[in-house]
DSSP file (Angstrom, degrees, kcal/mol; ACC not computed):
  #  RESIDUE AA STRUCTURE BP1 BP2  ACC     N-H-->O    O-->H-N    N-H-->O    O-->H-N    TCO  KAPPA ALPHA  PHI   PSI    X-CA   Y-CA   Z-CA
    1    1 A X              0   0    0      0, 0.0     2,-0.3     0, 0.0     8,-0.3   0.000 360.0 360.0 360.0 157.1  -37.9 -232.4  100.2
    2    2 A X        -     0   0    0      6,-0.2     6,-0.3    17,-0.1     7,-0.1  -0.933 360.0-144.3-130.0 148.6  -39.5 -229.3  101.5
    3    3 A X    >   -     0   0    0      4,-4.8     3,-0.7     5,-0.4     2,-0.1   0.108  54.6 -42.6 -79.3-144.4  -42.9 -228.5  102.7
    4    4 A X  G >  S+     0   0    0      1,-0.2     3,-1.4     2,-0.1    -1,-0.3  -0.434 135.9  17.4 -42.0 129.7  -45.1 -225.3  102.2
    5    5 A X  G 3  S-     0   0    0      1,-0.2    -1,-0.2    -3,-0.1    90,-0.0   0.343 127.2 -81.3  94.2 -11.7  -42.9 -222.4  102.8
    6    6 A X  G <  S+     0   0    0     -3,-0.7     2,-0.4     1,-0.3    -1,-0.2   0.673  79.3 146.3  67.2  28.3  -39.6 -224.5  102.3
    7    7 A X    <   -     0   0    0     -3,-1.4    -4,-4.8   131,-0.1    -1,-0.3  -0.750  60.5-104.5 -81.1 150.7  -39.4 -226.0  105.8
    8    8 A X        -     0   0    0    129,-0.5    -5,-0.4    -2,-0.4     2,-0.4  -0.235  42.0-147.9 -48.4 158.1  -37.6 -230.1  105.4
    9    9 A X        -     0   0    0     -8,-0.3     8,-0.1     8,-0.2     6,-0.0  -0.980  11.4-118.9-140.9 134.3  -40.5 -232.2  105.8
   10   10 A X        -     0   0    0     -2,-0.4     6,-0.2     6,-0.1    -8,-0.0   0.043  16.3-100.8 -79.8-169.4  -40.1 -235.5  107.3
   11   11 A X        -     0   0    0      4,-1.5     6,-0.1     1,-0.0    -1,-0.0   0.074  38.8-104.4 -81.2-175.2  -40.6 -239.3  106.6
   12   12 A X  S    S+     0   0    0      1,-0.1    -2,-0.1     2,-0.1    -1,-0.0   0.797 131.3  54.3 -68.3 -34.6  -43.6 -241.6  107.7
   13   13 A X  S    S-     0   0    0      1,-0.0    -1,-0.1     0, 0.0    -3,-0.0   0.677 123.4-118.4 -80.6 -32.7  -41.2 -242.9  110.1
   14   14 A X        +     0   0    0      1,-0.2     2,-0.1    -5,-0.0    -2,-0.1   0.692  65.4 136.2 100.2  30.8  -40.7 -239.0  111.2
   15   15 A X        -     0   0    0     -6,-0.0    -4,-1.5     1,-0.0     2,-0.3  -0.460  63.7 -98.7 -76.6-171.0  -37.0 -238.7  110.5
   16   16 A X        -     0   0    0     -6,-0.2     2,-0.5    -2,-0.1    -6,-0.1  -0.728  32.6-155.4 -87.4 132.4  -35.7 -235.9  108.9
   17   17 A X        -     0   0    0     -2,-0.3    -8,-0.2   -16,-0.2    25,-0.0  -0.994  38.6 -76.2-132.5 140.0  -35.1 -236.4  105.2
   18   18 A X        -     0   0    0     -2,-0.5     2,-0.6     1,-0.1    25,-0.2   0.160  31.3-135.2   3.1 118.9  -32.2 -234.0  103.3
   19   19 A X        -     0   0    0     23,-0.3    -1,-0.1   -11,-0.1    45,-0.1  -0.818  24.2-130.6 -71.6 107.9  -32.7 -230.7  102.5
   20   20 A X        -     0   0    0     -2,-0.6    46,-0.6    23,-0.2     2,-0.3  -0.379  20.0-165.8 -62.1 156.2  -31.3 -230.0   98.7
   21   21 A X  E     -ab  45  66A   0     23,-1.8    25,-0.7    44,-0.2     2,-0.3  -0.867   8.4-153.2-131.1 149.0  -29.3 -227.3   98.5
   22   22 A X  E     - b   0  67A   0     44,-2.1    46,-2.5    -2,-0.3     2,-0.4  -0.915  15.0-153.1-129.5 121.8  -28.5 -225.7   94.9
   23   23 A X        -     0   0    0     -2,-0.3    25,-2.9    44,-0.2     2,-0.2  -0.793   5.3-161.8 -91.0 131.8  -25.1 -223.9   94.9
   24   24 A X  B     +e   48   0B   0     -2,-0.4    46,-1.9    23,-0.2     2,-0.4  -0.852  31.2 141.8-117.5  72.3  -24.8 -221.1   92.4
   25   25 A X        -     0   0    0     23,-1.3     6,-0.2    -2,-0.2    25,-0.1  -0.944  46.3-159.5-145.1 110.7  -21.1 -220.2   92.0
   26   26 A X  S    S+     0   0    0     -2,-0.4    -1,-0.2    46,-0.3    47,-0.1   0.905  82.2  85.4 -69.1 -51.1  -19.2 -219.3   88.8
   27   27 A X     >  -     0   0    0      1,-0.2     4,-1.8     2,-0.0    -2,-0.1  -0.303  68.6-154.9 -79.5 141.0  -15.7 -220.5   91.0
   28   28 A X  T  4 S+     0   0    0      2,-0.2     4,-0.3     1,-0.1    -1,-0.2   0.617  91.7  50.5 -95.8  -1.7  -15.2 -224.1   90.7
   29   29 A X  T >>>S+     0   0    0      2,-0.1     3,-3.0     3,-0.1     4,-1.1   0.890 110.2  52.5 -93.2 -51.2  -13.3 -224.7   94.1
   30   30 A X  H 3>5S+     0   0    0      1,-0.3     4,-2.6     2,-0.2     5,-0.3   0.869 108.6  53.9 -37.7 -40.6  -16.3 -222.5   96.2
   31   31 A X  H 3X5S+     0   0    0     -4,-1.8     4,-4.5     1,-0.2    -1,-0.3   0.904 113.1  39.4 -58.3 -32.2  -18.7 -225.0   94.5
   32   32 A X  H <>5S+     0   0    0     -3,-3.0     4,-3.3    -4,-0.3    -1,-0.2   0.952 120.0  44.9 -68.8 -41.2  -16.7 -228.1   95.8
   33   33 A X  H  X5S+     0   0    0     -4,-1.1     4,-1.8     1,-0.2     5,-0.2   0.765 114.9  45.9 -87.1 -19.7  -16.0 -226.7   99.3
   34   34 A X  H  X<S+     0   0    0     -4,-2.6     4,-1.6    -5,-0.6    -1,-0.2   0.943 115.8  48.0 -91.5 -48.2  -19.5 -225.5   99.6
   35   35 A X  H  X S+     0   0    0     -4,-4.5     4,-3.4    -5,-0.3     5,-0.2   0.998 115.5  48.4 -32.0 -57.1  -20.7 -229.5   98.1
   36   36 A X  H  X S+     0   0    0     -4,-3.3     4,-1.3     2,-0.2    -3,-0.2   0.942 112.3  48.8 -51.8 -53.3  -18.1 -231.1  100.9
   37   37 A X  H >X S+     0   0    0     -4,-1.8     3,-2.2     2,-0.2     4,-1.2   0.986 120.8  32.6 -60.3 -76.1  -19.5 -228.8  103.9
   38   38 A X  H 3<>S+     0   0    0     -4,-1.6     5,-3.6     1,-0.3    -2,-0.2   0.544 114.5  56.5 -95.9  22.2  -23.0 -229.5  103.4
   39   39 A X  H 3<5S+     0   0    0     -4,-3.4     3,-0.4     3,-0.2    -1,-0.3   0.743 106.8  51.1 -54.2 -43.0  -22.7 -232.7  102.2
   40   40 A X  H <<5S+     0   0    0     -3,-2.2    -2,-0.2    -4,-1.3    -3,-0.1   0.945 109.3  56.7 -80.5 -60.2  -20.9 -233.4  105.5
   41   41 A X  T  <5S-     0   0    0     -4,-1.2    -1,-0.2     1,-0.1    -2,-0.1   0.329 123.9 -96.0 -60.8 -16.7  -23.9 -231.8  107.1
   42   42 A X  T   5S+     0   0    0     -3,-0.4     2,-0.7    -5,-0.3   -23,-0.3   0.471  83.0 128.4 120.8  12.6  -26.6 -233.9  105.8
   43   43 A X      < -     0   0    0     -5,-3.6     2,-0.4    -6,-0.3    -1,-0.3  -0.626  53.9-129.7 -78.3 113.7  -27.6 -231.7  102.9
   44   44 A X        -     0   0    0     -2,-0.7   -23,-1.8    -3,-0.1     2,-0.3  -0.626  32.5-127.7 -68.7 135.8  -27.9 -233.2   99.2
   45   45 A X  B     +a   21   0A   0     -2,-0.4   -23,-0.2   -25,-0.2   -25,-0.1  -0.672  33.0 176.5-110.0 104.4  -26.3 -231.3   97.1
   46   46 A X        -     0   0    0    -25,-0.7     2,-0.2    -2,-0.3   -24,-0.1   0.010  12.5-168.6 -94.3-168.0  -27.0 -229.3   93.3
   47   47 A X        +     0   0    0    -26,-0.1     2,-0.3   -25,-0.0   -23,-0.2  -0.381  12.1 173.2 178.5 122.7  -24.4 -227.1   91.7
   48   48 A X  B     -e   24   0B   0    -25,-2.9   -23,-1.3    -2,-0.2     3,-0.1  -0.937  24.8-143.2-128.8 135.7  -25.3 -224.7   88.6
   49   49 A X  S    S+     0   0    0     -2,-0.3     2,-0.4   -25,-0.2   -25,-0.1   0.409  78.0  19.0 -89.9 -13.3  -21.9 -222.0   87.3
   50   50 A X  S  > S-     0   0    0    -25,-0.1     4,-3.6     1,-0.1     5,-0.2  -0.999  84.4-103.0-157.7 177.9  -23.7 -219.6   86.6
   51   51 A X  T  4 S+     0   0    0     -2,-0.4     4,-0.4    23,-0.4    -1,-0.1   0.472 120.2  50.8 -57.6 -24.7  -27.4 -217.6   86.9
   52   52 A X  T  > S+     0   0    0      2,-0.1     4,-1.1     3,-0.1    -1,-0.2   0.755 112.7  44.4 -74.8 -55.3  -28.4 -218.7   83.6
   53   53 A X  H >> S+     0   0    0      1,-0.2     4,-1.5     2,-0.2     3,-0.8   0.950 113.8  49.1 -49.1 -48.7  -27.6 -222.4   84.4
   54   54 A X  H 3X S+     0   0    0     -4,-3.6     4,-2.4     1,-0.2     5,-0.4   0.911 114.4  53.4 -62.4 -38.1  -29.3 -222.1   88.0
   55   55 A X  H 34 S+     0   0    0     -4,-0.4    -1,-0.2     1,-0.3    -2,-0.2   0.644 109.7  39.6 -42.5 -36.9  -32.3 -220.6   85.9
   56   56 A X  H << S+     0   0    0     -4,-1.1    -1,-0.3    -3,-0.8    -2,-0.2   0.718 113.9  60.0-107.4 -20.5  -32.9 -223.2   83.3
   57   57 A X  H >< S+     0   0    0     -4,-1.5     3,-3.5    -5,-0.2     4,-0.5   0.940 108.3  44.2 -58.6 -66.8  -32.2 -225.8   86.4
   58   58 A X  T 3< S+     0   0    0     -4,-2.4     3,-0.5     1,-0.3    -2,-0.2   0.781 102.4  67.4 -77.6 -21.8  -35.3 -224.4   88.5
   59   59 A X  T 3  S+     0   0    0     -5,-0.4    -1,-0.3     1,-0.2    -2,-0.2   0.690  78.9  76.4 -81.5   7.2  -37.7 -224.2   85.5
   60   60 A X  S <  S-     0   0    0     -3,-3.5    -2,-0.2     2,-0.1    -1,-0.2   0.646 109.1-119.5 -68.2 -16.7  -37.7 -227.8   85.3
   61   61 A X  S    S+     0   0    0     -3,-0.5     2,-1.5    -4,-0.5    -3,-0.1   0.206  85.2 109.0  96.6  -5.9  -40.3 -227.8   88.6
   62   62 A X        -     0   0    0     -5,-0.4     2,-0.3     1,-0.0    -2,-0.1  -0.486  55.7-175.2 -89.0  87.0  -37.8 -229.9   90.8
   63   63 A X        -     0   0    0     -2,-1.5   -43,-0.2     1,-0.1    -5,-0.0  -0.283  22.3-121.7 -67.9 113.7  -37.0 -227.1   93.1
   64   64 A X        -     0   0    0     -2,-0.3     3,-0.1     1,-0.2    -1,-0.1   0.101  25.0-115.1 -40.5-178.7  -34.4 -227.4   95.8
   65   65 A X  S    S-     0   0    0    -45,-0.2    30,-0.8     1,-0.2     2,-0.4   0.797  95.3  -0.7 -97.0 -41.0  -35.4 -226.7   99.4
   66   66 A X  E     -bc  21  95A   0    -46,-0.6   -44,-2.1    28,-0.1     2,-0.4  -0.922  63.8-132.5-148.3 164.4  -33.0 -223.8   99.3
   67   67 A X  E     -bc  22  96A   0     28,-2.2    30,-3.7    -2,-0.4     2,-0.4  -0.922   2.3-158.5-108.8 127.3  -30.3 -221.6   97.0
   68   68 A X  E     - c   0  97A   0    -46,-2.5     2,-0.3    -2,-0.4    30,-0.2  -0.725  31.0-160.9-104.6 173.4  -26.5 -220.3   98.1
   69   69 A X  E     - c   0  98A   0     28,-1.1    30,-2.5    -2,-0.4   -44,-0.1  -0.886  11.2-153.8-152.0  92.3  -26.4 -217.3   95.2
   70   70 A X        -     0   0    0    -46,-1.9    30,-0.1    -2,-0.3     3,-0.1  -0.370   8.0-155.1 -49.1 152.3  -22.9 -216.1   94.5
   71   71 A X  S    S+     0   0    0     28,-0.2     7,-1.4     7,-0.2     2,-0.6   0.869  73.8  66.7 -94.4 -45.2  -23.4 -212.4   93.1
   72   72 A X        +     0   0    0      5,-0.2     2,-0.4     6,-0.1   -46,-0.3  -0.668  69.4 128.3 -94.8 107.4  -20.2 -211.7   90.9
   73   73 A X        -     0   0    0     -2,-0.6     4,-0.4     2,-0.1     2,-0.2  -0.943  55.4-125.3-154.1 160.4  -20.7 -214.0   88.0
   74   74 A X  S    S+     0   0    0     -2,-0.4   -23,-0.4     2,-0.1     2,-0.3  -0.480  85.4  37.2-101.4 174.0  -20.6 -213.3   84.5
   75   75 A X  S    S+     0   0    0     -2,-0.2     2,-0.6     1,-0.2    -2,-0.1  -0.712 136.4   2.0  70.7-146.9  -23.6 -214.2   82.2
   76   76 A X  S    S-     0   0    0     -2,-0.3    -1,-0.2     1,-0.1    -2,-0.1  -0.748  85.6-144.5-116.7  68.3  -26.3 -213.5   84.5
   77   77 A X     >  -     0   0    0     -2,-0.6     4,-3.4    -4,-0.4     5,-0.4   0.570  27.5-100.2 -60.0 158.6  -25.0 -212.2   87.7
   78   78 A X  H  > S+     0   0    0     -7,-1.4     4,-2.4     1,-0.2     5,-0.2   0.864 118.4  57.5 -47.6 -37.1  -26.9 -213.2   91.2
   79   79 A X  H  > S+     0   0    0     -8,-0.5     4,-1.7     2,-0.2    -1,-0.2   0.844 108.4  47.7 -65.1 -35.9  -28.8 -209.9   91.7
   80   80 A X  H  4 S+     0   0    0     -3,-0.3     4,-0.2    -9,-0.3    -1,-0.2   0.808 118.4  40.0 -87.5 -13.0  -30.5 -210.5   88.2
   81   81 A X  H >X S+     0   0    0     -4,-3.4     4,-2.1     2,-0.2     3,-1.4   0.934 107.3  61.2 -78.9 -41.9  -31.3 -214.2   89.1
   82   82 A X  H >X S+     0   0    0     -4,-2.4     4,-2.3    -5,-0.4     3,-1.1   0.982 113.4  41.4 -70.4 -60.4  -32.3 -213.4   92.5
   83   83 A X  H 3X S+     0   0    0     -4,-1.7     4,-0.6     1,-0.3    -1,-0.3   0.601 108.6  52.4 -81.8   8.4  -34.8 -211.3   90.8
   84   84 A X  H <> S+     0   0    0     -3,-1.4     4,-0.8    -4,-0.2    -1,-0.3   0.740 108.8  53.9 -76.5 -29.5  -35.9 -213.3   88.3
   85   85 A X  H X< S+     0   0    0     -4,-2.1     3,-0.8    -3,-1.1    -2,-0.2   0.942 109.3  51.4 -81.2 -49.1  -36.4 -215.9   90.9
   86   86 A X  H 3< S+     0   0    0     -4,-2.3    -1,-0.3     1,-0.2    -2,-0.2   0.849 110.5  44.7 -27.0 -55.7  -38.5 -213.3   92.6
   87   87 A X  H 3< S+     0   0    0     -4,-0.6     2,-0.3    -5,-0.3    -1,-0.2   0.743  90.2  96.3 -82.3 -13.5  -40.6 -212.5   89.7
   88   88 A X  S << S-     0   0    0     -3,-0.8     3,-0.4    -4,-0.8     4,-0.3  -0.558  70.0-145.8 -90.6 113.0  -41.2 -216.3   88.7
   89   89 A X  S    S+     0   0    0     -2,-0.3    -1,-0.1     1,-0.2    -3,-0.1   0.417  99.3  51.9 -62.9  -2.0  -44.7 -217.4   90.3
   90   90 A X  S    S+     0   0    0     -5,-0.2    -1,-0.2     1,-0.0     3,-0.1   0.392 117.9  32.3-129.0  -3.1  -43.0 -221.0   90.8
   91   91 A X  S >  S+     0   0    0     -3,-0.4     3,-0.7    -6,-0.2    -2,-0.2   0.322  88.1 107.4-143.5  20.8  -39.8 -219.9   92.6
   92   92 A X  T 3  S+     0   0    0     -4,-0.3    -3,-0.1     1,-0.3    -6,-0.1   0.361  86.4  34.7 -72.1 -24.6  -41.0 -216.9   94.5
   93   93 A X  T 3  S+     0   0    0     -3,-0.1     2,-0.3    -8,-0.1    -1,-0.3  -0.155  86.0 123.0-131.0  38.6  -41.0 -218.0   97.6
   94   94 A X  S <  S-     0   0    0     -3,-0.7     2,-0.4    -9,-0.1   -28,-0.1  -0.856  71.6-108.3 -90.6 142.9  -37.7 -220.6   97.3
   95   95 A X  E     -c   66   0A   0    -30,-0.8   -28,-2.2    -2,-0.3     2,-0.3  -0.755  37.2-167.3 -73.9 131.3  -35.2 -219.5  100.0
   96   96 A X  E     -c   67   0A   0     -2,-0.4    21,-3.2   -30,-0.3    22,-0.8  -0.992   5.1-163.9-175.3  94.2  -32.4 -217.9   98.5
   97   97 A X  E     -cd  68 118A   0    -30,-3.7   -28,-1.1    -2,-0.3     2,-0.5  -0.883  18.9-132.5-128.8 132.9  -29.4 -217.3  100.7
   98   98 A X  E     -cd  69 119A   0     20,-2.8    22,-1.2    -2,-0.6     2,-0.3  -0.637  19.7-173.1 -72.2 122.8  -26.9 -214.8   99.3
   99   99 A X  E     + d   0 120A   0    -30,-2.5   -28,-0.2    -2,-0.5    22,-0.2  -0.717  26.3 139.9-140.8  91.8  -22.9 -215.5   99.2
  100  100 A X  E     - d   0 121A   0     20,-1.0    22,-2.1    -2,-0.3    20,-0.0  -0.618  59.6-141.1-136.2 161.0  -20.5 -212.6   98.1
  101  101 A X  S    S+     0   0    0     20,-0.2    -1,-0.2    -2,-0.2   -31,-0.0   0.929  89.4  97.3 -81.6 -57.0  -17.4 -210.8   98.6
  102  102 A X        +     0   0    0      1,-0.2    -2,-0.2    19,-0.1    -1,-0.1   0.146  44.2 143.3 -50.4  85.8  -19.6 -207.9   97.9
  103  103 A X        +     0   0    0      4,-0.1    -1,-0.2    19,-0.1     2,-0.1  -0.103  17.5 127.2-140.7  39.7  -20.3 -207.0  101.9
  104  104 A X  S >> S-     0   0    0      1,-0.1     4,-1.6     4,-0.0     3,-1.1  -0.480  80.3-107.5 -84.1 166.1  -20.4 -203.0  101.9
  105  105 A X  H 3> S+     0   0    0      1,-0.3     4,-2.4     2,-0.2     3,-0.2   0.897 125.9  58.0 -74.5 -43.9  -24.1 -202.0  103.8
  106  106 A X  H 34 S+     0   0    0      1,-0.2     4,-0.3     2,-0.2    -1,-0.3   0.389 109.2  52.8 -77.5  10.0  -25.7 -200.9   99.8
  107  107 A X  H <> S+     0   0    0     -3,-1.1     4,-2.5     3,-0.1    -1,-0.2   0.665 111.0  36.8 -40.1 -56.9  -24.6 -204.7   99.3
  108  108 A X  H  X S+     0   0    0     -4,-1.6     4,-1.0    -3,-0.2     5,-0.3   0.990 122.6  52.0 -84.9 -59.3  -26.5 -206.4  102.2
  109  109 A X  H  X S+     0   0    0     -4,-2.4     4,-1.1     2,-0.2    -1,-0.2   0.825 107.5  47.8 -24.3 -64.3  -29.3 -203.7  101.3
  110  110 A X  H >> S+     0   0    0     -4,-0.3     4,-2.1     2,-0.2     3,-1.1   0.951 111.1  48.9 -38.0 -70.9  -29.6 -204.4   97.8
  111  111 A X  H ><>S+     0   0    0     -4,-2.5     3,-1.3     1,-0.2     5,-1.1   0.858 115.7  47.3 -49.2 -68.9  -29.8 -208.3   98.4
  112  112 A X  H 3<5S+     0   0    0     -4,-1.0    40,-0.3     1,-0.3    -1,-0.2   0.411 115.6  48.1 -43.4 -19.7  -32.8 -207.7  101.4
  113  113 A X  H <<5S+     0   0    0     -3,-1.1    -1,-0.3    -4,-1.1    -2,-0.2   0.758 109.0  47.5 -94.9 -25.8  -34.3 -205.6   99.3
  114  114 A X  T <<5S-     0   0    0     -4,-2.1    -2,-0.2    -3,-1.3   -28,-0.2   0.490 121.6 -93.4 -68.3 -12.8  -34.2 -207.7   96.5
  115  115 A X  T   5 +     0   0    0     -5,-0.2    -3,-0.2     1,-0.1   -19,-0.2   0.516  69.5 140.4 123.1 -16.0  -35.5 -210.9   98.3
  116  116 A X      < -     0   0    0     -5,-1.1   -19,-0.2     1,-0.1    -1,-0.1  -0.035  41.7-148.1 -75.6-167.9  -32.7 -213.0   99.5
  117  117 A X  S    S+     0   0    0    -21,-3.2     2,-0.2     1,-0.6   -20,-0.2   0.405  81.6  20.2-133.5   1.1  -33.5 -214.6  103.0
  118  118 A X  E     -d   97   0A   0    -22,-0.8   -20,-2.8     2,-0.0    -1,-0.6  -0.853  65.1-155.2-174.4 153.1  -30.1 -214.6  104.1
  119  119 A X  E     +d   98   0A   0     -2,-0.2     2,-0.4   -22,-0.2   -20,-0.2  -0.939  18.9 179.7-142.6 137.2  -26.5 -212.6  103.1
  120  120 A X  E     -d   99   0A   0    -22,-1.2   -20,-1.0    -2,-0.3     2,-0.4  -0.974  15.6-136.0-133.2 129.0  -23.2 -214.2  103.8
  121  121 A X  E     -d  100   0A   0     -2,-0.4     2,-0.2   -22,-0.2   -20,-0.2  -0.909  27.7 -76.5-118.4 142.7  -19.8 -213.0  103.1
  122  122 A X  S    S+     0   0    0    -22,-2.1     2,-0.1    -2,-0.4   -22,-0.1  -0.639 111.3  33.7-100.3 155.6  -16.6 -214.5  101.7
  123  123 A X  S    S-     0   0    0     -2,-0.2     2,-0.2     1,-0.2    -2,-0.2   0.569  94.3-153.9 -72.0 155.1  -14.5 -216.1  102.4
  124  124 A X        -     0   0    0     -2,-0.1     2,-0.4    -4,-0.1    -1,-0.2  -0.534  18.5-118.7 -88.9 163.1  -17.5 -217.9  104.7
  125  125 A X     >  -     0   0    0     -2,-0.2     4,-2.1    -3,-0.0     0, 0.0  -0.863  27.2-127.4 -93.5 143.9  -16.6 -219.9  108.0
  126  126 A X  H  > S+     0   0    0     -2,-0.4     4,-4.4     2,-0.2    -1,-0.0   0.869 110.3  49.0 -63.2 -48.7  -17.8 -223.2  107.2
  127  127 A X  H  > S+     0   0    0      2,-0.2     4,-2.4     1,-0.2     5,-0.3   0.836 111.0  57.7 -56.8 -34.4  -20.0 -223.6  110.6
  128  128 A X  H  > S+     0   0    0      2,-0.2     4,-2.4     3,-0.2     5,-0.3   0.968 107.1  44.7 -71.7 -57.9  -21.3 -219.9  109.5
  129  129 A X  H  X S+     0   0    0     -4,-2.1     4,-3.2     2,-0.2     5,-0.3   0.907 114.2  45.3 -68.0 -60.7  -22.5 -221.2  106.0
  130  130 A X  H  X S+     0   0    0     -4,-4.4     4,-2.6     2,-0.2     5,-0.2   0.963 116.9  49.4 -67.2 -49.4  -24.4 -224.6  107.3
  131  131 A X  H  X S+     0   0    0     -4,-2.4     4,-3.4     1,-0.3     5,-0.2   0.878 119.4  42.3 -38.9 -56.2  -26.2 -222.2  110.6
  132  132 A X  H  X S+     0   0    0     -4,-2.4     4,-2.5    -5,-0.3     5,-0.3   0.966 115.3  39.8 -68.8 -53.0  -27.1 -219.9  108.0
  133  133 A X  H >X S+     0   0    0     -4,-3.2     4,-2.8    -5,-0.3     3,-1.6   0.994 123.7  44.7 -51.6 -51.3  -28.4 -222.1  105.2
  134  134 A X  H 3X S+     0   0    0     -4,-2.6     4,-2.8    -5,-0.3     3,-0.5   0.970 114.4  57.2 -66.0 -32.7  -30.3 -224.8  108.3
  135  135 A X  H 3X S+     0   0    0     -4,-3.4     4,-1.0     1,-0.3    -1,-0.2   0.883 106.5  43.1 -57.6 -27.0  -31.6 -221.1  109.9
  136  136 A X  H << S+     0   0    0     -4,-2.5     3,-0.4    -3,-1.6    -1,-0.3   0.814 110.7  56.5 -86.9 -12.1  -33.3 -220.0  106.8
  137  137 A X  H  < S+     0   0    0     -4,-2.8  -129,-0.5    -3,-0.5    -2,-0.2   0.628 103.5  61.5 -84.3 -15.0  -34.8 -223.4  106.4
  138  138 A X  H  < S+     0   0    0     -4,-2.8    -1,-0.2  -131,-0.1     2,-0.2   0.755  89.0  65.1 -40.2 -51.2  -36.1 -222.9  109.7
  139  139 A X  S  < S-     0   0    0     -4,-1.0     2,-0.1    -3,-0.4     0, 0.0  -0.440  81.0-127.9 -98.9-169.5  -38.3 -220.2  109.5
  140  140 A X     >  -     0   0    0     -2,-0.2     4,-1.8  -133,-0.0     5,-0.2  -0.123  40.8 -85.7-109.6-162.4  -41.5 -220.5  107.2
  141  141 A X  H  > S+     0   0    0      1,-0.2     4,-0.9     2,-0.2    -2,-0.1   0.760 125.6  52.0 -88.8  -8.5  -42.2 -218.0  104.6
  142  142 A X  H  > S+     0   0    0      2,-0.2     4,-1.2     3,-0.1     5,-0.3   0.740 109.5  53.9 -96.4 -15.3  -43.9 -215.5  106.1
  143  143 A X  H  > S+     0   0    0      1,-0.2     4,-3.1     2,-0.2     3,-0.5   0.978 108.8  47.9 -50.3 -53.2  -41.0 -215.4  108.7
  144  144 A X  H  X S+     0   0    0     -4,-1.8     4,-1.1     1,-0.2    -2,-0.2   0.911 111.7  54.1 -66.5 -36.5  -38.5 -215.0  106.1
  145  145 A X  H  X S+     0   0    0     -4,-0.9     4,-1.3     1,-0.2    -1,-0.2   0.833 107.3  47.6 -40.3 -49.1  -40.9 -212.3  104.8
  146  146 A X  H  X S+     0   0    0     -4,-1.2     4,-2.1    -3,-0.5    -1,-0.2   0.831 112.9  50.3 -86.8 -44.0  -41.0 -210.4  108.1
  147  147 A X  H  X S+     0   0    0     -4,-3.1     4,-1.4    -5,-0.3    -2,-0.2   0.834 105.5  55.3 -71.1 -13.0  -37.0 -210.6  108.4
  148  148 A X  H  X S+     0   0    0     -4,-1.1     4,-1.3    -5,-0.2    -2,-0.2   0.927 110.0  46.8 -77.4 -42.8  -36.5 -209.3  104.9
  149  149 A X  H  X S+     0   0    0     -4,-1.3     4,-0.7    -5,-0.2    -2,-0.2   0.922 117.3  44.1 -57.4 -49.9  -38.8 -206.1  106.0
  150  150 A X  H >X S+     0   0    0     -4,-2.1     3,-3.1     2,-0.2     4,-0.9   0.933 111.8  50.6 -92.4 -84.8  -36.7 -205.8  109.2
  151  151 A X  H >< S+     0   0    0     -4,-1.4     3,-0.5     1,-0.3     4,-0.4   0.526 115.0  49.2  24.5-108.8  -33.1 -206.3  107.3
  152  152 A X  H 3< S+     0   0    0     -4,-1.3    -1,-0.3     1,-0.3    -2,-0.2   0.353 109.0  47.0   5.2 -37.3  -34.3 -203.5  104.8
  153  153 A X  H XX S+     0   0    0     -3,-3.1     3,-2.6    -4,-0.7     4,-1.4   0.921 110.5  50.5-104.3 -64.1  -35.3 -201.1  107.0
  154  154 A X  H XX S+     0   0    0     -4,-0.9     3,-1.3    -3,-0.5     4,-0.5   0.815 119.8  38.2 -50.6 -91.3  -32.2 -201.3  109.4
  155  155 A X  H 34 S+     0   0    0     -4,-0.4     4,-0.4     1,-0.3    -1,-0.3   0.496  99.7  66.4 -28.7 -13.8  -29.9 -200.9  106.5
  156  156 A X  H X> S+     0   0    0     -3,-2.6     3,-4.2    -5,-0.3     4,-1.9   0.970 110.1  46.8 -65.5 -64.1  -32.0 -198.5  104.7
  157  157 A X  H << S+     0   0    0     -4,-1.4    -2,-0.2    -3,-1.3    -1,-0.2   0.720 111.3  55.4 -56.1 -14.4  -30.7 -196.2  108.3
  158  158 A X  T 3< S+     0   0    0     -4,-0.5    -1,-0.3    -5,-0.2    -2,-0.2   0.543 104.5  42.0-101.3   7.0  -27.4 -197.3  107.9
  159  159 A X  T <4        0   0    0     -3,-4.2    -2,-0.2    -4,-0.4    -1,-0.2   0.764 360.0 360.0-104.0 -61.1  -26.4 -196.3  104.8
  160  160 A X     <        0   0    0     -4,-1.9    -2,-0.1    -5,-0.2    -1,-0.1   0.600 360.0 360.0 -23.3 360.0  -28.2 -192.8  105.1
C-alpha cells in the first residue's frame, strides 16, 4: 500500500507493509526473474505482457505502489503506456521505473522526458533492480519531479 506520492505506508503497529510492484514485460522468463527478485525482497508482486494488459490492469483503481516498464513490446510498446500513464489523471503520478535494452543517451532522454522516475538497463543486476525500484519509492512526488527535470536537462547536453 502506498501513501500520497507513492511512498509504502506503514501498519498501526508501524511495520512496513509490501510495496506492490507491477512488472510490464512481453518476455515471460524477465517477468519470473523480476517476480523471484522482488519477491525475495519483500515486494508483492503484479505481472501484465504487455502495455495494453498493464493499461486495462491500472484502470481498475487498485494501483500498485510502483511500475518496472519494459519498452520493446509489441501491442502497445512502454513509451506509449508510459505516456498514457502520464496523461491519465489517476495514474499520473504512479512511479514508473523504466527497463530496456534500449540504453543509447536519446533512450534514457526520451524515457525522462516522458515521465519515468527511473531507467534501468538489461540484462539488470538483480541488487541494481531492487535499489532502484526501493530508491524511487523513496522519494515523494515532487522529488521524483525535480529528478526528472534534472535527468532531462543533463541528457538534453549529452546528446547535443
Amino acid at each position: 500500500m502506498s501513501g500520497p506520492g507513492g511512498r509504502s505506508i506503514e501498519s498501526a503497529s508501524g511495520e512496513r507493509l509490501a510495496s506492490v510492484a507491477l512488472v510490464v514485460d512481453d518476455a515471460p522468463d524477465i517477468r519470473l526473474l523480476a517476480d523471484l527478485v522482488l519477491t525475495m525482497a519483500g515486494f508483492t508482486v503484479r505481472a501484465a505482457s504487455s502495455g495494453s494488459e498493464a493499461l486495462r490492469m491500472l484502470t481498475g483503481g487498485d494501483l500498485p505502489d510502483i511500475v518496472l516498464l519494459d519498452v520493446q513490446m509489441p501491442d502497445v510498446d512502454g513509451w506509449e503506456t508510459l505516456t498514457r500513464l502520464r496523461l491519465d489523471p489517476l495514474t499520473a503520478d504512479l512511479p514508473v521505473v523504466l527497463c530496456t535494452v534500449k540504453g543509447l543517451p536519446e533512450d534514457n532522454l526520451k524515457g525522462w522526458s516522458l515521465g519515468c522516475d527511473g531507467y534501468l538497463g538489461k540484462p539488470f543486476d538483480i541488487g541494481a533492480l531492487v535499489d532502484e525500484l526501493r530508491g524511487v519509492l523513496d522519494r515523494d512526488c515532487a522529488e521524483r519531479e525535480a529528478l526528472r527535470r534534472v535527468k532531462v536537462a543533463e541528457l538534453a547536453r549529452s546528446v547535443r
